[in-house]
Backbone and ligand atoms as CSV (ligand in chain L), in Angstrom:
chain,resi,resn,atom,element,x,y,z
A,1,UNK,N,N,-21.266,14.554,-17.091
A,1,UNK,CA,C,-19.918,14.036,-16.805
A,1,UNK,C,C,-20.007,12.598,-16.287
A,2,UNK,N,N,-19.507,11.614,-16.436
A,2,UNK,CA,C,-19.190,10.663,-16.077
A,2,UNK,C,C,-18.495,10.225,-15.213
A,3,UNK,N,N,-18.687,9.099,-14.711
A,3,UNK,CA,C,-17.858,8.468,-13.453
A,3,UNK,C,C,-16.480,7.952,-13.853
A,4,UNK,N,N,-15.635,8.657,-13.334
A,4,UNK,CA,C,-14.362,8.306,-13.993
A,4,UNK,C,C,-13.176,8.427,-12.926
A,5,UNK,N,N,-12.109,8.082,-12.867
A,5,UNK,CA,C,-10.798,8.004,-11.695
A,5,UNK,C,C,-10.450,9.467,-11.583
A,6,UNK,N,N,-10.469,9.877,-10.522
A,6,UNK,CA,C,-10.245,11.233,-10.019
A,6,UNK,C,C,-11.436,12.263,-10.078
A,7,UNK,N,N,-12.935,11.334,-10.635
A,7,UNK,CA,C,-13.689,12.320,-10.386
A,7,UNK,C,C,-14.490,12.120,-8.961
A,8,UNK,N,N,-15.110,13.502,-8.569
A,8,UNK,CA,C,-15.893,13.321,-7.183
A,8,UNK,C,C,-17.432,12.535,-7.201
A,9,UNK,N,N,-17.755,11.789,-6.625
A,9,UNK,CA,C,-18.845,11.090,-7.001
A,9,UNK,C,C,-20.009,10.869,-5.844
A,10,UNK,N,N,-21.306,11.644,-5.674
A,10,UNK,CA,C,-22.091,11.063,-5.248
A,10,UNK,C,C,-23.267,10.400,-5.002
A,11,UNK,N,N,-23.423,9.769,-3.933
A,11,UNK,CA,C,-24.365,8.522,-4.537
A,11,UNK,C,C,-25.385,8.340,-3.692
A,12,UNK,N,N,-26.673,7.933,-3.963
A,12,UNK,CA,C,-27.521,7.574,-2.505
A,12,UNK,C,C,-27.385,6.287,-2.994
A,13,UNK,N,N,-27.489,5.491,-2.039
A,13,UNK,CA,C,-27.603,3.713,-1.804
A,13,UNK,C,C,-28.043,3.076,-0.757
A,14,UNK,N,N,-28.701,1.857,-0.939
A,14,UNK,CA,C,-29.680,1.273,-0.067
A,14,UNK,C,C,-28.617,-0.146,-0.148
A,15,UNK,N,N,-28.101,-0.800,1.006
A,15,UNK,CA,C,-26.925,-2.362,0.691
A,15,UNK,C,C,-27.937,-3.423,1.293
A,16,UNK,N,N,-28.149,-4.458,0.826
A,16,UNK,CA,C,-29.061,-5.271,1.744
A,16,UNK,C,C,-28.583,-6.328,1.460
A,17,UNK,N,N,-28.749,-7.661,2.283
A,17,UNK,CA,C,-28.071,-8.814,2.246
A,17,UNK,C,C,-29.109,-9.526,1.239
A,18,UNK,N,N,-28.659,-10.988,1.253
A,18,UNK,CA,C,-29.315,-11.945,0.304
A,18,UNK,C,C,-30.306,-12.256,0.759
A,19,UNK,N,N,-30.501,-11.460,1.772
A,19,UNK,CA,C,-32.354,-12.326,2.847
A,19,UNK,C,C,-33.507,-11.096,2.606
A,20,UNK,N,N,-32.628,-9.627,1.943
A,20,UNK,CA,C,-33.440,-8.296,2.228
A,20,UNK,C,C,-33.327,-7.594,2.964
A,21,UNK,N,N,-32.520,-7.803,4.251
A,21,UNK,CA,C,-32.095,-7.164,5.030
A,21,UNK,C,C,-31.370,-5.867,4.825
A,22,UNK,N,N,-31.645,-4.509,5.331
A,22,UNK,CA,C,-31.342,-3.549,4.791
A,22,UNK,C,C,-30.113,-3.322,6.080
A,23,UNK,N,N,-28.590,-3.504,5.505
A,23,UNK,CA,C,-27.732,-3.323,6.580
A,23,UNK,C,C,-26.722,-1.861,6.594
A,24,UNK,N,N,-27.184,-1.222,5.293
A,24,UNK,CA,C,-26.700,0.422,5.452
A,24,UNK,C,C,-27.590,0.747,4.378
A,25,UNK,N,N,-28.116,2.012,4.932
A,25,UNK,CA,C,-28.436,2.865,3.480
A,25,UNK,C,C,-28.212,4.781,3.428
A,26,UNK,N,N,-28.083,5.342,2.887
A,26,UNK,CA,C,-27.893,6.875,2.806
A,26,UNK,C,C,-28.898,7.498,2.994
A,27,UNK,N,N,-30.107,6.644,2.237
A,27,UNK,CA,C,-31.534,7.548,2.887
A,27,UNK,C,C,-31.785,7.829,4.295
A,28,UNK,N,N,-32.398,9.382,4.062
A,28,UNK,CA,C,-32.818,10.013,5.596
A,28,UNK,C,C,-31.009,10.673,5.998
A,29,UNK,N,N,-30.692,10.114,4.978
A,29,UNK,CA,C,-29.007,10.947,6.015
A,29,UNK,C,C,-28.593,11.841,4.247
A,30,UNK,N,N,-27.140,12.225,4.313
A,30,UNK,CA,C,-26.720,12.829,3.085
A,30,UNK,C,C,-26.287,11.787,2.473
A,31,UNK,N,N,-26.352,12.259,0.819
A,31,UNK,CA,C,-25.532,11.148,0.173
A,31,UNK,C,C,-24.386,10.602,0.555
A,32,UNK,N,N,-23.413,9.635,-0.044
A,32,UNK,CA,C,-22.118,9.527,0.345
A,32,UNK,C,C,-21.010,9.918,-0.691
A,33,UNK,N,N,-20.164,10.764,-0.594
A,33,UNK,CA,C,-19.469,11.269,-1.679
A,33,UNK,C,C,-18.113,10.651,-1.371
A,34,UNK,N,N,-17.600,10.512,-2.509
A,34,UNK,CA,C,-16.576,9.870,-2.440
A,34,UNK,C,C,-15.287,10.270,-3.683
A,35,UNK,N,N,-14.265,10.123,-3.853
A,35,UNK,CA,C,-13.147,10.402,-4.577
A,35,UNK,C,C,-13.513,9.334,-5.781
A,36,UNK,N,N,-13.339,8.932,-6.919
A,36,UNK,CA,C,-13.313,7.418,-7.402
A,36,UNK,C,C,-12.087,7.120,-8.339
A,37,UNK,N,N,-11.727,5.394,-7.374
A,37,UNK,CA,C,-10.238,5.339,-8.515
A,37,UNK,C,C,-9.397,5.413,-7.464
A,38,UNK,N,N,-9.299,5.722,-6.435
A,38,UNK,CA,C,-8.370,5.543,-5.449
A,38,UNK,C,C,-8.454,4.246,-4.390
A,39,UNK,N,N,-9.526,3.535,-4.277
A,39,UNK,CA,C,-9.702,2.477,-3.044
A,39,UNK,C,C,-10.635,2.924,-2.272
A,40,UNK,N,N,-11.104,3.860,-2.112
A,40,UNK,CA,C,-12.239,4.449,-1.380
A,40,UNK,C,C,-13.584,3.489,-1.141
A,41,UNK,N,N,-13.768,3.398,-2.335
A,41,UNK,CA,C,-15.184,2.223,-2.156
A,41,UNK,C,C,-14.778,0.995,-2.636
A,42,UNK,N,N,-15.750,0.093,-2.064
A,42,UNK,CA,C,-15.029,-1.437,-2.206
A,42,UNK,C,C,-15.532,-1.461,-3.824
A,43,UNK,N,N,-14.328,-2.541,-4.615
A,43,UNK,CA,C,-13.546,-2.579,-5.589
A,43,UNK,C,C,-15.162,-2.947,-6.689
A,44,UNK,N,N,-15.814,-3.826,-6.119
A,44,UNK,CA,C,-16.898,-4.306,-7.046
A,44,UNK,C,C,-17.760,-3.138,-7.433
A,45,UNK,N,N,-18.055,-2.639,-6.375
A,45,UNK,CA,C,-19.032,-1.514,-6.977
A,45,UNK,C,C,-18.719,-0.192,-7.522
A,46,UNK,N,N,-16.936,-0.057,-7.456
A,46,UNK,CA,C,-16.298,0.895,-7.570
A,46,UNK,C,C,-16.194,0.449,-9.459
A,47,UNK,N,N,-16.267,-0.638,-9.772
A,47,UNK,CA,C,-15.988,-0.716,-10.611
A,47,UNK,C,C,-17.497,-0.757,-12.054
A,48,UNK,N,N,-18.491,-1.020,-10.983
A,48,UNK,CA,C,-20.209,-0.763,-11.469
A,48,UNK,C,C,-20.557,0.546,-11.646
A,49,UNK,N,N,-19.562,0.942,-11.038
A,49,UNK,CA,C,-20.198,2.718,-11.055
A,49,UNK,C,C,-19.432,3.418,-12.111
A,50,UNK,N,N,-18.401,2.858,-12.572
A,50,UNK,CA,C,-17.111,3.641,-13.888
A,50,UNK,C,C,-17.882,3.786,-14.728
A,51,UNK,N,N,-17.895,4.877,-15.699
A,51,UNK,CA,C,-18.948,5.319,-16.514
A,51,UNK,C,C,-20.290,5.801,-16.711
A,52,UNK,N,N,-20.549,5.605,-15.492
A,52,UNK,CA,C,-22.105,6.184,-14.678
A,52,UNK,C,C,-22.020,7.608,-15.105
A,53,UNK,N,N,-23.170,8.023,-15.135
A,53,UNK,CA,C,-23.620,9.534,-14.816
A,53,UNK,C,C,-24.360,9.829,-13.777
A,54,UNK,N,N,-24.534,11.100,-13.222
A,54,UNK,CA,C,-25.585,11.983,-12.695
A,54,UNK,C,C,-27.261,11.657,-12.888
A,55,UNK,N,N,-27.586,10.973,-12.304
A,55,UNK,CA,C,-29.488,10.282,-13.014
A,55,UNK,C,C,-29.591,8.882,-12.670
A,56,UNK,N,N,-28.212,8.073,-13.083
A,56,UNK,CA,C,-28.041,6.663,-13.243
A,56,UNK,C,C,-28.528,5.985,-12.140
A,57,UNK,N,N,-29.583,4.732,-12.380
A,57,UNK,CA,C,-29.500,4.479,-11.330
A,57,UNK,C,C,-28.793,2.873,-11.633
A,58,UNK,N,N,-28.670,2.068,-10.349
A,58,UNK,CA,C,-28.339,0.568,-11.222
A,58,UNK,C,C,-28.254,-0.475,-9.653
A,59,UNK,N,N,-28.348,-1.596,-10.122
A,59,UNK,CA,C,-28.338,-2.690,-8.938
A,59,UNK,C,C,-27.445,-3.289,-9.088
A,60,UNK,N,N,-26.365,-3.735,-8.368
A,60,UNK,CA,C,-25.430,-4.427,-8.360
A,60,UNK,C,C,-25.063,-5.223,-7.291
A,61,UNK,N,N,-24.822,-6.663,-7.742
A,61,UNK,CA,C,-24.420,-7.492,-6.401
A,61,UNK,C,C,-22.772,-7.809,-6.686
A,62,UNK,N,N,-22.563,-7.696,-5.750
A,62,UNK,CA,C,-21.032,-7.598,-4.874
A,62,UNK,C,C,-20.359,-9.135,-4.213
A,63,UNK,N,N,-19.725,-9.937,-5.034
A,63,UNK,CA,C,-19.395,-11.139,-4.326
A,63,UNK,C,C,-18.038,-10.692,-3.061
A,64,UNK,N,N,-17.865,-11.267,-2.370
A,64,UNK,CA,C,-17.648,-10.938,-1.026
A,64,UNK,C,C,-15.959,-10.896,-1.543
A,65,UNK,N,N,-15.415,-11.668,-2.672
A,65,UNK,CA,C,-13.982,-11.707,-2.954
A,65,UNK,C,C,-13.797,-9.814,-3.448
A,66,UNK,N,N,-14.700,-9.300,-4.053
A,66,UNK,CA,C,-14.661,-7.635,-4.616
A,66,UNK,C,C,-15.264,-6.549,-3.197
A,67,UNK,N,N,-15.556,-7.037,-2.292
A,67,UNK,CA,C,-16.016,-6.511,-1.296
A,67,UNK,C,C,-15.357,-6.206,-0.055
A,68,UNK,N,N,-15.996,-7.126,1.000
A,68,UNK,CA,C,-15.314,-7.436,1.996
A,68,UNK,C,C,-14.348,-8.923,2.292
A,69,UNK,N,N,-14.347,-9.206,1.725
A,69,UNK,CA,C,-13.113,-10.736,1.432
A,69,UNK,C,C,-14.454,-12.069,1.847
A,70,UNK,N,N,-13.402,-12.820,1.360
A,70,UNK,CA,C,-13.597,-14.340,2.306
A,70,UNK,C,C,-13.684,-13.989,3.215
A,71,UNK,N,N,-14.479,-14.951,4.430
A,71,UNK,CA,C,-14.101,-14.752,5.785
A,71,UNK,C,C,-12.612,-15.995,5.712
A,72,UNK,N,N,-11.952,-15.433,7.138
A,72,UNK,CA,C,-11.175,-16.017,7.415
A,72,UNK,C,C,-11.032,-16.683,8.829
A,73,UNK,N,N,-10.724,-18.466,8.562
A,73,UNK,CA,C,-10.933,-18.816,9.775
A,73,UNK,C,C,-10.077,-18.275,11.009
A,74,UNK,N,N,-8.617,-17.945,10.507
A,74,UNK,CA,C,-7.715,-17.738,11.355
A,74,UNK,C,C,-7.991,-16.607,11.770
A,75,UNK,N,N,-8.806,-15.724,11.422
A,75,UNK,CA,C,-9.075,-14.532,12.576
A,75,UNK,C,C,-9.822,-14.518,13.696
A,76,UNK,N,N,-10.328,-15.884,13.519
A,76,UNK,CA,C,-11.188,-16.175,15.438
A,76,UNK,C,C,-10.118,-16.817,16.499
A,77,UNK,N,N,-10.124,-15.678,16.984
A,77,UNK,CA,C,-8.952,-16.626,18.405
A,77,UNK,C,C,-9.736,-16.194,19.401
A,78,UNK,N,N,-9.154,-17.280,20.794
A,78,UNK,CA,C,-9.717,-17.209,21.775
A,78,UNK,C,C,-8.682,-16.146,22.984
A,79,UNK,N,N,-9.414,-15.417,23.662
A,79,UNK,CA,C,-8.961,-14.497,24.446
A,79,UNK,C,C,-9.744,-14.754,25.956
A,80,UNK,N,N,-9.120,-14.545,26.889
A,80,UNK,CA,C,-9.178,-14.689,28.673
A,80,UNK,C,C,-9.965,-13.152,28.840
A,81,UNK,N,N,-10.872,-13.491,29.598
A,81,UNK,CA,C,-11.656,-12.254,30.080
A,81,UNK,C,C,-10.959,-10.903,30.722
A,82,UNK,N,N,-9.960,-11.437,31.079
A,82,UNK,CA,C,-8.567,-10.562,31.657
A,82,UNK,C,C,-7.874,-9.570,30.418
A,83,UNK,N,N,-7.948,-10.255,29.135
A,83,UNK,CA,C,-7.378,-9.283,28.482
A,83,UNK,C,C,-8.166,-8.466,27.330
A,84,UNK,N,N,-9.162,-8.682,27.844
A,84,UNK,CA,C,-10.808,-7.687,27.596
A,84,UNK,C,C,-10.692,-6.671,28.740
A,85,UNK,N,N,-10.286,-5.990,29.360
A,85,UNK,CA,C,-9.964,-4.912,30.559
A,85,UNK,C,C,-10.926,-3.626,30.175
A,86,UNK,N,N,-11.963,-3.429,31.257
A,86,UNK,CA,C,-12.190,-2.327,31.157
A,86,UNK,C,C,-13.950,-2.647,30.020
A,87,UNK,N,N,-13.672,-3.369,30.505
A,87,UNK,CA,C,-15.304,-4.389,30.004
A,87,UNK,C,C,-16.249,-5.296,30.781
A,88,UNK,N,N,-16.866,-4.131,31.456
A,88,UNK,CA,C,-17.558,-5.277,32.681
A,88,UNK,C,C,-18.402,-6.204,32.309
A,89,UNK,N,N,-19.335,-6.128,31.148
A,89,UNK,CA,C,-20.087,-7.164,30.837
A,89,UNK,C,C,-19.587,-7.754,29.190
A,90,UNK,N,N,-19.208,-8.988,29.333
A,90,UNK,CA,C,-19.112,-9.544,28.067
A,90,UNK,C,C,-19.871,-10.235,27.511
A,91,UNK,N,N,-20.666,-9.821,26.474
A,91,UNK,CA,C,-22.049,-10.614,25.734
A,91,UNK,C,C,-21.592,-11.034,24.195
A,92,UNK,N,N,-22.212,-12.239,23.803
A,92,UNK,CA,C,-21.902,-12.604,22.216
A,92,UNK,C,C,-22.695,-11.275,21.476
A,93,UNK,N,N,-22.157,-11.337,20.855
A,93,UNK,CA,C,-22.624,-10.073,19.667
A,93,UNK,C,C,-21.995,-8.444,19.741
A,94,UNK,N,N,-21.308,-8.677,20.835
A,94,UNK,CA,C,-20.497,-7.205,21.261
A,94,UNK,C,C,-19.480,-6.830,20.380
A,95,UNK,N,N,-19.455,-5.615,19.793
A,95,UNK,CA,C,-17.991,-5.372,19.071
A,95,UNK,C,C,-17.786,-3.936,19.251
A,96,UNK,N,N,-16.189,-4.639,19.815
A,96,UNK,CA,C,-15.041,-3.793,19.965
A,96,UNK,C,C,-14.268,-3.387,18.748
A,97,UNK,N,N,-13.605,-1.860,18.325
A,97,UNK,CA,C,-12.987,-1.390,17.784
A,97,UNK,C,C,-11.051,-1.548,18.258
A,98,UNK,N,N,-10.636,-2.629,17.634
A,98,UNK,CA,C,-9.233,-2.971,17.656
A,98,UNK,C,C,-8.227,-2.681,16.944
A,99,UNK,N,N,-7.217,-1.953,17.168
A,99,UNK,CA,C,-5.767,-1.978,16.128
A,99,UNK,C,C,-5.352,-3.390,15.589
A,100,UNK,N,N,-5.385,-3.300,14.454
A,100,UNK,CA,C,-4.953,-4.528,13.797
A,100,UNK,C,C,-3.685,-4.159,12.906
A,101,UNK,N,N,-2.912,-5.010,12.492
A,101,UNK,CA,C,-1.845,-5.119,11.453
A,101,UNK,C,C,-2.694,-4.214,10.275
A,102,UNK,N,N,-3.670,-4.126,9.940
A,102,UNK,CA,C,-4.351,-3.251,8.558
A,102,UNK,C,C,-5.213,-2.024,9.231
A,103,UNK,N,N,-4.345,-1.483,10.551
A,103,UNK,CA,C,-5.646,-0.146,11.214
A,103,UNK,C,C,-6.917,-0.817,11.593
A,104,UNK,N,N,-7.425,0.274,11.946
A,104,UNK,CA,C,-8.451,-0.318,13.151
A,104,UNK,C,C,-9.643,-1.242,12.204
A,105,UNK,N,N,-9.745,-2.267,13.335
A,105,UNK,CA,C,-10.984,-3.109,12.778
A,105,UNK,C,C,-11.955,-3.318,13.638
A,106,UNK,N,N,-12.995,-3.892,13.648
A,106,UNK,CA,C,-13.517,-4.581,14.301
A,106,UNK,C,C,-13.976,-6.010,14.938
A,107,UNK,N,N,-13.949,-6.174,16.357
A,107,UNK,CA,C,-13.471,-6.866,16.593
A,107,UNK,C,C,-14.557,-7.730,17.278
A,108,UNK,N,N,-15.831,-8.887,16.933
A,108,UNK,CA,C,-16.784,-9.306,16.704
A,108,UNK,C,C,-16.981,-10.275,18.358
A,109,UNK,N,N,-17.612,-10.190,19.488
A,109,UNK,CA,C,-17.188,-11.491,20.721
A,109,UNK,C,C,-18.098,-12.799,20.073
A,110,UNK,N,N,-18.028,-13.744,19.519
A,110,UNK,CA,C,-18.834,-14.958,19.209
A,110,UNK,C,C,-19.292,-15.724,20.022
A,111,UNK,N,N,-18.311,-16.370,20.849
A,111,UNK,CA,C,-18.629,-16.645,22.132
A,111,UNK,C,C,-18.569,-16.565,23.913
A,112,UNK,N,N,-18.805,-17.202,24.823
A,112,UNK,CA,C,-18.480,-16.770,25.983
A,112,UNK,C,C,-18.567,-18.196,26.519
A,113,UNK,N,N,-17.498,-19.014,27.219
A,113,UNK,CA,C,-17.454,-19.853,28.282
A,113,UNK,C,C,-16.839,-19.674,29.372
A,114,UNK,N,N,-17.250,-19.449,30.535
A,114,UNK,CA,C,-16.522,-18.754,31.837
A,114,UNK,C,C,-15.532,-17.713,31.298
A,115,UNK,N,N,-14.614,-17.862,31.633
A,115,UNK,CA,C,-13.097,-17.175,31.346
A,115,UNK,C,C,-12.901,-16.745,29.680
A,116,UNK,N,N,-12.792,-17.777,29.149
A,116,UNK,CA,C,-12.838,-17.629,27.875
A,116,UNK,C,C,-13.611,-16.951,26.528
A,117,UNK,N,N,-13.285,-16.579,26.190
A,117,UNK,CA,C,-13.877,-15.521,25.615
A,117,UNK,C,C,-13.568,-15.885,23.470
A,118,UNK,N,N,-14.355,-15.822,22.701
A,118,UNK,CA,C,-14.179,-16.120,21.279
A,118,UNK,C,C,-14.299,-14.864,20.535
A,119,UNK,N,N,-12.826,-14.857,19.984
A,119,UNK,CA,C,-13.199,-12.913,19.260
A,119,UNK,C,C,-12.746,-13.152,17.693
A,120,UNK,N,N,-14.030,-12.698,17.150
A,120,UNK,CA,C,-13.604,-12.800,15.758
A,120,UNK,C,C,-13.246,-11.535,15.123
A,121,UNK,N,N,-12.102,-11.778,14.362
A,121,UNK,CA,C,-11.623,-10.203,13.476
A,121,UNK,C,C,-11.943,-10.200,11.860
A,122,UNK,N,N,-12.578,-11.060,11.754
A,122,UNK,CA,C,-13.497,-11.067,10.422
A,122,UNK,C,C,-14.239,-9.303,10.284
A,123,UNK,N,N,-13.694,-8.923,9.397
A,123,UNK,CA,C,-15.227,-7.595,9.050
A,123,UNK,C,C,-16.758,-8.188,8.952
A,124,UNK,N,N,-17.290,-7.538,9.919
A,124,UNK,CA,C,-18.534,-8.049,9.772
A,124,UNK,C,C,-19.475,-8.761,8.701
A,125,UNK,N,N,-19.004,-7.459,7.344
A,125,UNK,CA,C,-19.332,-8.426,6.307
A,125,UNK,C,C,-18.971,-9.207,5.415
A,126,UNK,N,N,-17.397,-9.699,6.305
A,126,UNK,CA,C,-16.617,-10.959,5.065
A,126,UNK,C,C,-17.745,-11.741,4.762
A,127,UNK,N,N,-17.418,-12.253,3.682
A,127,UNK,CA,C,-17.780,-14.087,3.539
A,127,UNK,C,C,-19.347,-13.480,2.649
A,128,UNK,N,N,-19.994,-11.670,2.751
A,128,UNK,CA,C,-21.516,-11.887,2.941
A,128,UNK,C,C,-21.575,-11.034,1.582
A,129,UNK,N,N,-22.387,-11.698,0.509
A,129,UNK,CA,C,-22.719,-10.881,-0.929
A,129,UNK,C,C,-23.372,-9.482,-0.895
A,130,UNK,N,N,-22.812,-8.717,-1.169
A,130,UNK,CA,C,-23.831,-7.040,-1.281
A,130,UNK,C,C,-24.651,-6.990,-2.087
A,131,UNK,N,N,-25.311,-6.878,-2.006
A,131,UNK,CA,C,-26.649,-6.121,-2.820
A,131,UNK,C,C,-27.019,-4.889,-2.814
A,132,UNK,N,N,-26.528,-3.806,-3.679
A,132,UNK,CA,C,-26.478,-2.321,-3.377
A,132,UNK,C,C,-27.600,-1.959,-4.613
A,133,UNK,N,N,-28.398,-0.724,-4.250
A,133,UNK,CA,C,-29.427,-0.117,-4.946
A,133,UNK,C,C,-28.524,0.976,-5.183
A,134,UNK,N,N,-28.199,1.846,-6.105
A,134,UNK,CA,C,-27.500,2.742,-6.124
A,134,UNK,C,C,-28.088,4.008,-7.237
A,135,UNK,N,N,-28.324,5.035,-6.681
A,135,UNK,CA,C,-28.515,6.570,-7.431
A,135,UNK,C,C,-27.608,6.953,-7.701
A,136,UNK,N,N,-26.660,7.765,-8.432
A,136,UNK,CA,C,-25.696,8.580,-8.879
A,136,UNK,C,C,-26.176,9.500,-8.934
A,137,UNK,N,N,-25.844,10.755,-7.703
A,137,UNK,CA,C,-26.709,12.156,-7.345
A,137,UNK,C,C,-25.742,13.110,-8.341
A,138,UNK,N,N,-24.751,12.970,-8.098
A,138,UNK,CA,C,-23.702,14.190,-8.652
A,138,UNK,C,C,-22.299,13.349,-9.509
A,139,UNK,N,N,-21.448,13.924,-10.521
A,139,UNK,CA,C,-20.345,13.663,-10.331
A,139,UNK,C,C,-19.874,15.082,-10.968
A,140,UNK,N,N,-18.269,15.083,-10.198
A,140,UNK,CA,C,-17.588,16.625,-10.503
A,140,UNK,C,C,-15.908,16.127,-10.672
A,141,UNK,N,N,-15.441,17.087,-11.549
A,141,UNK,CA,C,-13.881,16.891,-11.219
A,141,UNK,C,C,-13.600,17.239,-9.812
A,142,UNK,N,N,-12.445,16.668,-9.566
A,142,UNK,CA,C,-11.414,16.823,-7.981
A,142,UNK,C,C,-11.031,17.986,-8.265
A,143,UNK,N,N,-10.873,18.759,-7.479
A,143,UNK,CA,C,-9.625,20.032,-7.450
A,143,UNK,C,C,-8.365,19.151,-7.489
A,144,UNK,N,N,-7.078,19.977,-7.448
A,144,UNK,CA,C,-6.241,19.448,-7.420
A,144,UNK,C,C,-5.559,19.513,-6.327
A,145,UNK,N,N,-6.146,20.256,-5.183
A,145,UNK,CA,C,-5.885,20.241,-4.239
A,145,UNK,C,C,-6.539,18.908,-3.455
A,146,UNK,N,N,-7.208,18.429,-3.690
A,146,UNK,CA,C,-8.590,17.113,-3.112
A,146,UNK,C,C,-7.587,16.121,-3.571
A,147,UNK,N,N,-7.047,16.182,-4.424
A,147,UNK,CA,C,-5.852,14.735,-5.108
A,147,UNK,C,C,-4.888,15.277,-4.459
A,148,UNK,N,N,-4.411,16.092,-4.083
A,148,UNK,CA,C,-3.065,16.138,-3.515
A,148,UNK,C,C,-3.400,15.611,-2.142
A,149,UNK,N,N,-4.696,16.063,-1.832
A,149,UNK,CA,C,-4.860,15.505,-0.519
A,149,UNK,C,C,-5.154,14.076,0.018
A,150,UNK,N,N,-5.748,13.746,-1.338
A,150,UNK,CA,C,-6.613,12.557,-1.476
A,150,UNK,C,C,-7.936,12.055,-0.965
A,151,UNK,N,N,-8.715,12.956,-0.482
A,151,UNK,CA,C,-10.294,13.431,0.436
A,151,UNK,C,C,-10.911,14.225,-0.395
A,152,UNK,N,N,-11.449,14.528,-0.557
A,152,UNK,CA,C,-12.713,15.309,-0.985
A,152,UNK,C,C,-13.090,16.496,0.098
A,153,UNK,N,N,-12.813,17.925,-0.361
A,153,UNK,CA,C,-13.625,19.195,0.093
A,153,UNK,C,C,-14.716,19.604,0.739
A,154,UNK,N,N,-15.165,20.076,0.886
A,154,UNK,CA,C,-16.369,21.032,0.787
A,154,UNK,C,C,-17.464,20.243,1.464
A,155,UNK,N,N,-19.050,20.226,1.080
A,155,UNK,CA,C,-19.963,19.718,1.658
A,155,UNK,C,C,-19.971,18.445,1.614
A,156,UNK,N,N,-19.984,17.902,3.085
A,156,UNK,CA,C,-19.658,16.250,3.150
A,156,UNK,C,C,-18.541,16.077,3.136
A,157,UNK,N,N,-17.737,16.595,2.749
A,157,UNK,CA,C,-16.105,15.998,2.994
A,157,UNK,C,C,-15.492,17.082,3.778
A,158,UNK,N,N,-14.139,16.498,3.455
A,158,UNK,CA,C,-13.198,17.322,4.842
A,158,UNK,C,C,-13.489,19.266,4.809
A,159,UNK,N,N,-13.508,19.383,6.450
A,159,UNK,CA,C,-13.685,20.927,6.389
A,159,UNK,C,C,-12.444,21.222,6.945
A,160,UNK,N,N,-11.046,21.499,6.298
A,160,UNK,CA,C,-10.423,22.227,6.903
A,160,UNK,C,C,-9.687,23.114,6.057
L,1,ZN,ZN,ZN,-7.827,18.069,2.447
């Protein structure tokens, strides 16, 4: 069966940046299964994987516009240590989980001068090319209950 919109799809994958850096992978954990054709996985590789089978393996790089976007400058603003509450130590490289206008994001500290504080709402990996190793372990039709729901069942997906 093939990789196709509304089928269940899973995958082992290794993502590493343009330096080699290995910044997620599935090995040592379970595959990642996913719905395909709905938005679930970012758009570039969602679209490398259409027609895949079960065996396939394939490399694909991911420009950051099919991924995680441009970065954007206007998402670094500066914030007062005061409205960081409930954060006794503030260090560059810290990230906080924030409600944003698009659900929760993350929320990156860049810098620190006394009081002032630099928070970027960039996704960590705007602006940064993927490089995904990718297996295609399984693919299955959805129930039609999994599309009504829009999640995926059973092992690895929703248990209820
Ligand atoms: Zn469900």
């Amino acid at each position: 069966m093939q990789i196709a919109k509304h089928r269940v799809v899973s995958i082992e994958y290794t993502l590493t940046d343009d330096e080699g850096t290995v910044l997620d992978t599935s090995r040592g954990r379970e595959p990642l299964v996913y719905l395909h054709g709905v938005g679930q996985m970012i758009p570039g590789l969602e679209t490398a994987l259409t027609d895949k089978a079960a065996g396939d393996a394939l490399e694909v790089r991911v420009a950051p516009a099919d991924a995680y976007g441009e970065r954007d400058d206007g998402l670094v603003q500066k914030a007062s240590r005061d409205q960081l509450k409930g954060v006794d130590e503030i260090e560059v490289g810290m990230q906080f989980q924030a409600q944003g206008p698009q659900g929760r994001q993350i929320v990156t500290v860049v810098a620190v001068e006394g009081d002032e504080i630099t928070l970027d709402a960039n996704h960590p990996l705007a602006g940064v090319p993927l490089n995904f190793a990718v297996e295609v372990v399984g693919v299955r039709a959805a129930t039609a209950q999994e599309l009504q729901h829009g999640h995926i069942h059973g092992p690895h997906g929703h248990d209820h």
